[in-house]
C-alpha positions in Angstrom: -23.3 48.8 -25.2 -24.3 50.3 -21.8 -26.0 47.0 -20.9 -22.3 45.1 -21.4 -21.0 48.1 -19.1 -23.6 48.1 -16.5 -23.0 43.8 -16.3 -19.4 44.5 -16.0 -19.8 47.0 -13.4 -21.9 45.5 -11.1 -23.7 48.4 -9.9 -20.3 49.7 -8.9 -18.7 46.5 -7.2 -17.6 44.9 -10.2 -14.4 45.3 -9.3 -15.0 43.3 -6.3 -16.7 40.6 -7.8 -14.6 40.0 -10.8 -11.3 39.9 -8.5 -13.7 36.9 -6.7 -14.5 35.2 -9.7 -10.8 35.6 -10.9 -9.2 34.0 -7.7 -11.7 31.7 -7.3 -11.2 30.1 -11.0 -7.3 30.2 -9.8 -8.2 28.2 -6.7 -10.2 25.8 -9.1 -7.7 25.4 -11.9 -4.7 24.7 -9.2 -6.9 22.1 -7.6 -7.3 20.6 -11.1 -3.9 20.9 -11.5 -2.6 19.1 -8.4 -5.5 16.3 -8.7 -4.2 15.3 -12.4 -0.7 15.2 -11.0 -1.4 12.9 -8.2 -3.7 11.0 -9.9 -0.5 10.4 -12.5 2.0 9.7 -9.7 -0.2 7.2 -7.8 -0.9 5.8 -11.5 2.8 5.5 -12.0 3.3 3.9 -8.5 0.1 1.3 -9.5 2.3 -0.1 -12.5 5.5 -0.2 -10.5 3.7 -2.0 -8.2 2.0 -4.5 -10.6 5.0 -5.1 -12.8 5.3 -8.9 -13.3 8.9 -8.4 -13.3 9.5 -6.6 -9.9 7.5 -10.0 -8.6 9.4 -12.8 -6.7 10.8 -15.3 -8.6 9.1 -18.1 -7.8 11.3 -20.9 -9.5 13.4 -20.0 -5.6 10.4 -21.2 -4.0 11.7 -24.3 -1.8 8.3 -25.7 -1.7 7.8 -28.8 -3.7 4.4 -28.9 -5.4 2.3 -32.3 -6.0 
């Protein structure tokens, strides 16, 4: 048990270090976070994009094929 309090401790900057660790899995899970978002809007703007329907008609073409 004094091992686990020693780890935790740090030699007397744990408090230090675990506030690092702790904002720095923050940082990591917020860039997660925003990448899945925009990954999901530029995924939904793909489709939009790529819908057959939002295509030109092209029966209004005026040029005649042969």
């Amino acid at each position: 048990m004094e091992k686990i309090s020693f780890f935790i401790d740090f030699g007397g900057y744990g408090q230090f270090i675990w506030a690092a660790y702790g904002l720095s899995a923050l940082v990591l899970i917020a860039v997660l976070v925003q990448s899945l978002r925009f990954k999901a809007r530029t995924d939904a703007e793909l489709a939009n994009l790529q819908d057959p329907r939002a295509a030109p008609d092209e029966s209004s073409n005026h040029e005649t094929k042969k």
